[in-house]
Structure formats: C-alpha cells, structure tokens
N, C-alpha and C positions, 0 to 999 in steps of 0.2 A: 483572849489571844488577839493580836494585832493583825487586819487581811494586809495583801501589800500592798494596795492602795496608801493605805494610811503610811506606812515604812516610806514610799517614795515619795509621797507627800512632803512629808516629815524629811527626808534629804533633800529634797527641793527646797525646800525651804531655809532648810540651815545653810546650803550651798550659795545660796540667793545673798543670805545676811553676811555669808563669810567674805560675797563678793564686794555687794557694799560698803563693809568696812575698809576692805582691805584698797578701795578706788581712791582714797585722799592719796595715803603712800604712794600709790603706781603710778599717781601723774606727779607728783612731784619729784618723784626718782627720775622718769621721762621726761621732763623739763628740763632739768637739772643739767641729766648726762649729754642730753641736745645742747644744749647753752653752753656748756663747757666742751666739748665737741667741736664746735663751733669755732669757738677760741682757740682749742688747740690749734685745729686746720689754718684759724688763721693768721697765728702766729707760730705756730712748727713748734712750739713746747710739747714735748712728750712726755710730761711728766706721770707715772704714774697715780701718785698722791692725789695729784690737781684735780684729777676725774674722781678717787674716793673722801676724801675728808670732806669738800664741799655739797656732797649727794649723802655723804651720812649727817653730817649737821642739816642737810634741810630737812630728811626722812625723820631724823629726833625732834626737831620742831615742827612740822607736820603732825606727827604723834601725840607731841605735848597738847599742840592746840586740838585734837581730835580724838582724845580721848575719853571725854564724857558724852559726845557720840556711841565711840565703840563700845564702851560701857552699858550704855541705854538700847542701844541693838540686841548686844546680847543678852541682856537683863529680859528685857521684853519677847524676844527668840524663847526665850525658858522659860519665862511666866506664862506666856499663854500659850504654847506649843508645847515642848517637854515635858514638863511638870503634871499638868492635865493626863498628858499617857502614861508615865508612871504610876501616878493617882489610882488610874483606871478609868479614866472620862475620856473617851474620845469625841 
C-alpha cells in the first residue's frame, strides 16, 4: 500500500511534466495573440478570425515541432515514476 508521501510525490511530479510540456504552446499562443493585438489596435481591424486562425496555425506548428519532446517527457514520467508503483517498487 502506497503512504501519501509517495501519492503527492507522484502528483507533483506528473503536474510538474504536465507543466513543462504544455510551456512551448502557452507562449506561443501569448506571443501570437500579443502580436496580433497589436495590430489590431493599430490598425482598427476587428476582425474576429485575425486573432483565431493565425494563433491556431502557430499552436499546430508549435505542436508539430514539439512533440517528440512531449512524447519523451511523458514516456520517461511513466518509465520511471508509474510504472515502478504499479510494479510494486517504490
């Protein structure tokens, strides 16, 4: 049986990788919506679209390019953290 020690361990630490991965995406969404913000303000286009389609194609190319990253995070999160507690090895 697991103390809770190990249980928040073990959340800390999956919170931690879930963070990591997820930092490529949140600044380039942040860039993104700033940069074109930007533009709007300072040309008066209100366009809805303008602010989504160009934040979703960088967030898809962001992704493309990082995700054998996220792959290897979470691989490695499970190989040596998870997997061992299910096992029975803490």
């Amino acid at each position: 049986m697991l103390n809770e020690g190990v249980f928040f361990d073990t959340m800390r630490q999956g919170l931690w990788v879930a963070v990591s991965i997820s930092i490529p995406i949140l600044t380039v969404a942040l860039v993104t919506g700033l940069v074109i913000g930007l533009f709007q303000a300072l040309t008066s286009i209100q366009e809805m679209t303008l602010t989504f389609v160009p934040k979703l194609a960088a967030i898809v190319i962001v992704f493309w390019l990082s995700m054998g990253f996220m792959t290897q995070s979470l691989v490695s999160f499970f190989d040596g953290h998870i997997i061992p507690l299910i096992v029975g090895g803490s």
